[in-house]
VEXDREN-2710 file (C-alpha; in Angstrom, 1 decimal):
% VEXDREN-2710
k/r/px/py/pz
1/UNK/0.0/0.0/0.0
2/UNK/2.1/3.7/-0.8
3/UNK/2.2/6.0/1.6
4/UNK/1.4/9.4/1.4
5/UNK/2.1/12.2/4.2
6/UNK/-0.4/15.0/3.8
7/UNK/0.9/18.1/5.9
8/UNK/-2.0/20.5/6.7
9/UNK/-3.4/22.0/9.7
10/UNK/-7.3/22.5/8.2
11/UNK/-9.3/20.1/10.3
12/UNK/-12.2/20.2/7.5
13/UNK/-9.6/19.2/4.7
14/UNK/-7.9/16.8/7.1
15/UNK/-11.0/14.9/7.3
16/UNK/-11.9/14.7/4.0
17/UNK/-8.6/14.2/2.8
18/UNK/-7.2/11.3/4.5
19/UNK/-10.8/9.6/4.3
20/UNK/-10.7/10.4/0.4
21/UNK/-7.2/9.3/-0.1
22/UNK/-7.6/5.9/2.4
23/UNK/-10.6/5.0/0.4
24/UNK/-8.7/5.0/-2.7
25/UNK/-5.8/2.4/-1.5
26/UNK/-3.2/5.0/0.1
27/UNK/-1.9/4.3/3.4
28/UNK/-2.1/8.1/4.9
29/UNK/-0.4/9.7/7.7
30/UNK/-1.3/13.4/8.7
31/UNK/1.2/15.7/10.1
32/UNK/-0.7/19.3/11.2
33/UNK/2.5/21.4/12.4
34/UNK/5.6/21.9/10.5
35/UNK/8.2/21.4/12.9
36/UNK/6.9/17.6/13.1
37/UNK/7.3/17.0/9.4
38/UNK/11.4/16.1/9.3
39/UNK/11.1/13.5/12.8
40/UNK/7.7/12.1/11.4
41/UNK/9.1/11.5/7.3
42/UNK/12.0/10.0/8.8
43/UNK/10.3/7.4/11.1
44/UNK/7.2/6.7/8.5
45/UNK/9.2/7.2/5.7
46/UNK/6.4/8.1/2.9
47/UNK/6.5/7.9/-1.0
48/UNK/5.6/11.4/-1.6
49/UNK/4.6/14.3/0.3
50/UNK/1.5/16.2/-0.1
51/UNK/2.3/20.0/1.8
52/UNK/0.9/22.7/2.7
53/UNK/2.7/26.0/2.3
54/UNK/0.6/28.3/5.2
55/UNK/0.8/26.5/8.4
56/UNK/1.0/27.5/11.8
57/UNK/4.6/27.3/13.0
58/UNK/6.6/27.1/9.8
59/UNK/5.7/27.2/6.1
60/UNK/5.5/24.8/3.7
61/UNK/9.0/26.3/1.6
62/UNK/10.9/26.4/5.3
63/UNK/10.0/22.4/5.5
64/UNK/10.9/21.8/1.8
65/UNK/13.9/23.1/2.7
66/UNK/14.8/20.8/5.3
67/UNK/13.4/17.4/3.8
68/UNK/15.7/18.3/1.2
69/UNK/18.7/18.5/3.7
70/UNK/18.0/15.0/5.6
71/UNK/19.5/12.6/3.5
72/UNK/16.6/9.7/4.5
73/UNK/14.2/11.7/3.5
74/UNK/16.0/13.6/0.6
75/UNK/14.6/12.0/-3.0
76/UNK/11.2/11.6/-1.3
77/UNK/8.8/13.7/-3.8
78/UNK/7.4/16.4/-2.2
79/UNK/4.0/18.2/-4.2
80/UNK/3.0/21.2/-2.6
81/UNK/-0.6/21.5/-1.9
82/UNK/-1.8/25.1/-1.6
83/UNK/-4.3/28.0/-2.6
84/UNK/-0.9/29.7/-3.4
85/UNK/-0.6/29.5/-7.1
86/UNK/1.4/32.3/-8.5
87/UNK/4.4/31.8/-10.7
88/UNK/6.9/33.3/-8.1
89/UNK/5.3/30.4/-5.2
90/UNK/5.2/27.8/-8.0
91/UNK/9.1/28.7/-8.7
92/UNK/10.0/28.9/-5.2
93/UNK/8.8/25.6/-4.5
94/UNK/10.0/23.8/-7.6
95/UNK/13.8/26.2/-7.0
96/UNK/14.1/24.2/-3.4
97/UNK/13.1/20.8/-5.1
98/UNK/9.6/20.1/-5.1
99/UNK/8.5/17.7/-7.4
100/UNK/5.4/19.1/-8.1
101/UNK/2.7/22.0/-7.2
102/UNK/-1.3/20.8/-7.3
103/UNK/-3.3/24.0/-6.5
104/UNK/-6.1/22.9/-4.1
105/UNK/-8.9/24.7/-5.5
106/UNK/-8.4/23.0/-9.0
107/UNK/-8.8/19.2/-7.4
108/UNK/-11.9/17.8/-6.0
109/UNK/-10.6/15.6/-3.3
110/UNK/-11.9/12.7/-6.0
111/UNK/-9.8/14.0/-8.4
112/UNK/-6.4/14.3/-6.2
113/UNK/-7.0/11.2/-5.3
114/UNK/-6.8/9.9/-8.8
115/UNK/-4.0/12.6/-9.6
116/UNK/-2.0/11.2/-7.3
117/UNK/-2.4/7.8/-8.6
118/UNK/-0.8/8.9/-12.0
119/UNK/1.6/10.2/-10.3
120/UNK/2.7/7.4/-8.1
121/UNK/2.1/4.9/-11.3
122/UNK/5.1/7.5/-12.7
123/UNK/7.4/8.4/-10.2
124/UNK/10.5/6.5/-8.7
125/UNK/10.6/5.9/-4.8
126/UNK/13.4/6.3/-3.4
127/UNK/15.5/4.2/-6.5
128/UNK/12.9/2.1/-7.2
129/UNK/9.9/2.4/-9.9
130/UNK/6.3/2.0/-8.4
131/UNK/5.0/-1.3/-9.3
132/UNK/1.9/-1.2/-12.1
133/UNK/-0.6/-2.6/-9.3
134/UNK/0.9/-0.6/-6.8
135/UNK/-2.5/1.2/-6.5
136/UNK/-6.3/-0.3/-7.6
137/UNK/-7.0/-0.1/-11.5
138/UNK/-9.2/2.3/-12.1
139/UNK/-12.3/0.1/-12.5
140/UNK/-11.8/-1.1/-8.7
141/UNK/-14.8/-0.7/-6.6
142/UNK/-13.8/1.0/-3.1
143/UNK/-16.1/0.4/-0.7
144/UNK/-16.8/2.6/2.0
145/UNK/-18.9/2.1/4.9
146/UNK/-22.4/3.8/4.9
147/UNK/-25.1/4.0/6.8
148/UNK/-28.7/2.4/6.0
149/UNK/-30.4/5.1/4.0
150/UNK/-32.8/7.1/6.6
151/UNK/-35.6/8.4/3.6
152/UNK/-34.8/12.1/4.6
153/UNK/-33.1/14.4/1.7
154/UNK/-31.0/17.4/2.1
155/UNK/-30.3/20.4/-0.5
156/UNK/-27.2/21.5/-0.9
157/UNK/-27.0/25.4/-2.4
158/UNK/-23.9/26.0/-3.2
159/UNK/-21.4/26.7/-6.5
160/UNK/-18.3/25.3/-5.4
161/UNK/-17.7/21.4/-6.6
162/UNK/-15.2/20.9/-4.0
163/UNK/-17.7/22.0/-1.3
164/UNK/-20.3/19.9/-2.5
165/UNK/-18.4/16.4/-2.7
166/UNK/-16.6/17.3/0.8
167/UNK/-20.0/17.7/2.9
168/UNK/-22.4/15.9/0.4
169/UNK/-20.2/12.8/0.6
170/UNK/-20.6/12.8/4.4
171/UNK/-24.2/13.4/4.6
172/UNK/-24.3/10.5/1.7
173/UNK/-22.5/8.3/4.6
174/UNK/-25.0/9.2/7.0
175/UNK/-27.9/7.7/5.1
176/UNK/-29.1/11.3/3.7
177/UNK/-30.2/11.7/-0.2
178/UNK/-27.8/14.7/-1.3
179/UNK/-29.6/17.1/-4.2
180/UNK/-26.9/19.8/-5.1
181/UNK/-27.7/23.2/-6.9
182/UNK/-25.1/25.1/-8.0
183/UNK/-27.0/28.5/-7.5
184/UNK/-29.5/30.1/-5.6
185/UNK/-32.1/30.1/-8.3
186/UNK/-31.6/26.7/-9.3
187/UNK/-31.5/26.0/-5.4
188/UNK/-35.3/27.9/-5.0
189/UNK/-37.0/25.7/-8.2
190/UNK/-35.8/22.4/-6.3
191/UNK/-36.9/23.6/-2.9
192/UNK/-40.2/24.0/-4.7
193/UNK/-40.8/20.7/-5.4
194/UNK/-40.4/19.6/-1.7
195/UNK/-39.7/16.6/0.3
196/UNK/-36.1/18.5/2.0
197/UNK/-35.3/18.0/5.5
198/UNK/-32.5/20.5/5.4
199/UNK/-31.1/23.0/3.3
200/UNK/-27.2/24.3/3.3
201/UNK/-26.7/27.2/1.9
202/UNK/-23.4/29.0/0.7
203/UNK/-23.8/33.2/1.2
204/UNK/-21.6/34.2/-2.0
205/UNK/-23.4/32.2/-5.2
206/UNK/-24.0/33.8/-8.6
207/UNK/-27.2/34.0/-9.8
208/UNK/-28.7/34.9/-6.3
209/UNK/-26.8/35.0/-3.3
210/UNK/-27.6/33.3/0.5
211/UNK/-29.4/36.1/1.9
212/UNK/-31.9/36.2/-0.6
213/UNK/-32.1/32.6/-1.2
214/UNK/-33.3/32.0/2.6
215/UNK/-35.6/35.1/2.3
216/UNK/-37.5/33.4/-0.6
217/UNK/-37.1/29.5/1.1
218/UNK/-39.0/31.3/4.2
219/UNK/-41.8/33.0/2.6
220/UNK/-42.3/29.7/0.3
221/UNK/-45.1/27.6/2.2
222/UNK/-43.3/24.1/1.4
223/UNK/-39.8/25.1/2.7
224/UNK/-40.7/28.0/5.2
225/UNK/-40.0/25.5/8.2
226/UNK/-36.9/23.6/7.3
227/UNK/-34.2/24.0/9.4
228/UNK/-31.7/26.2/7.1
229/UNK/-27.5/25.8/7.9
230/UNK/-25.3/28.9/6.3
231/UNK/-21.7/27.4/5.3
232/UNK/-19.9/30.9/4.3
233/UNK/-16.3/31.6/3.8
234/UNK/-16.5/34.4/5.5
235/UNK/-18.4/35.4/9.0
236/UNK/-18.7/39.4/9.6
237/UNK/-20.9/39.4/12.7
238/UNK/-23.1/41.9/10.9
239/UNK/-23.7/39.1/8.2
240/UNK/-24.3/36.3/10.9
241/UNK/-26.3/38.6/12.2
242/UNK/-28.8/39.0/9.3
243/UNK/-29.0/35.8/8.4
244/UNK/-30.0/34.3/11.4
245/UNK/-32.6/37.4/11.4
246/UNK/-33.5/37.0/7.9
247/UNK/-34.4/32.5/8.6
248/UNK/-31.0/31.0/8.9
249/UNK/-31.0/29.0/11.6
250/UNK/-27.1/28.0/12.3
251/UNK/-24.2/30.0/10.7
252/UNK/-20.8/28.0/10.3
253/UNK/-17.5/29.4/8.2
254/UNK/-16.9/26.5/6.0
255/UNK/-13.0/25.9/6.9
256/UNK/-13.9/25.9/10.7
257/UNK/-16.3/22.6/10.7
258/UNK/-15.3/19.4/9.6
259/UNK/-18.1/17.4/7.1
260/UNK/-19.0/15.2/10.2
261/UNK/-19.7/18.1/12.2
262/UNK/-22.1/19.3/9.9
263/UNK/-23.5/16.1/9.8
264/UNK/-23.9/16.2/13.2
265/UNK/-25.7/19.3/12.8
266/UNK/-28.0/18.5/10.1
267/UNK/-28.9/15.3/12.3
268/UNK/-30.0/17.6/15.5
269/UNK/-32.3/20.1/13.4
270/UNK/-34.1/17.8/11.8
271/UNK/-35.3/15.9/15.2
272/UNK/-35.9/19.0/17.2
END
């Protein structure tokens, strides 16, 4: 089974992540602080790397750095992971010898999963060429442990794919019928046609944002009672505040709860 290190400190991502990446036949340890990147490569020794650059003791060029003075850990590949994607970033990581840079927003966790399958079906390990069934063929079935499902469905308004896979795949695990809408609009026409337990909503979507969405879902006779979770990237109290006024009736910042937490969540509205 290769091992992959995945250094980063988001609980939300961590979660999702490592169950993504596990599912698909990695072995997966995760390191959250910097400074425990050189002692824990050395021990586990990993194939490759998968890091961060912003964490909270050290970044993710400081740790390139030293892996690539340790000589047990030296010709590991490292990818950087990150949200930082201009040229100078991508040079500065590739200049102290990266193998790689994946920009996180440009991956689906499905789709680094199978990224990094290619990869590891290309790279040498440590002097020695990853075996062809090193990984599951593509056509492998994974199975993943789910939950009976419990007849209740929940809508999902919201524009980013990444966002959608990472909680709807939990909610799917917890026996819940997913629907996704990728705007507000599109969120209100499947609203109308009823049968929701619970709706997430994102507050920044095109078409129509959050705010009006849950002003429209409230006045709307089939959705005016179901418990209604915000999942924002941003929390201003001023805009927590008129949510909540305005119907909402949780607001969460979407890199500050894990998918299970929401889960969690979703579970408790629907049976008060």
């Amino acid at each position: 089974m290769t091992k992959i290190m995945i250094v980063e400190d988001d609980p939300m991502l961590v979660e999702i992540y490592e169950k993504k990446l596990k599912d698909a036949g990695f072995d997966v340890n995760v390191v959250t602080k910097g400074l425990l990147v050189k002692d824990e490569a050395v021990a586990w020794k990993p194939e490759l790397i998968l890091l961060d650059v912003v964490l909270p003791d050290i970044d993710g060029f400081e740790i390139l750095s030293i892996i690539k003075k340790v000589p047990e850990i030296k010709d590991i590949p490292v990818y950087v992971f990150s949200n930082l994607s201009a040229k100078e970033d991508i040079d500065r990581a590739t200049g102290l010898g990266a193998a790689g840079f994946l920009t996180k927003s440009s991956f689906t966790p499905s789709q680094l999963a199978e990224e990094l399958k290619k990869i590891m079906n290309k790279v040498s390990v440590l002097g020695q060429e990853t075996a062809p069934d090193a990984l599951p063929a593509e056509n492998t079935e994974i199975i993943v442990e789910k939950k009976e499902a419990n007849g209740k469905k929940v809508l999902i308004i919201e524009d980013e794919d990444v966002f959608i896979e990472i909680f709807g795949e939990k909610l799917r695990q917890e026996g819940f019928e997913v629907i996704p809408a990728k705007n507000g609009r599109w969120g209100l026409s499947k609203a109308e046609k009823g049968g929701f337990s619970c709706i997430l909503i994102d507050m920044a979507m095109p078409a129509m944002n959050g705010l009006e969405a849950i002003k429209e879902l409230r006045a709307n006779e089939k959705s005016k009672d179901l418990p209604i979770i915000i999942l924002s990237n941003t929390a201003l109290d001023s805009e927590v505040k008129e949510a909540l006024e305005t119907g909402a009736n949780e607001y969460f910042i979407k890199t500050q709860i894990t998918p299970g937490e929401v889960a969690e969540r979703v579970k408790k509205l629907i049976a008060q």
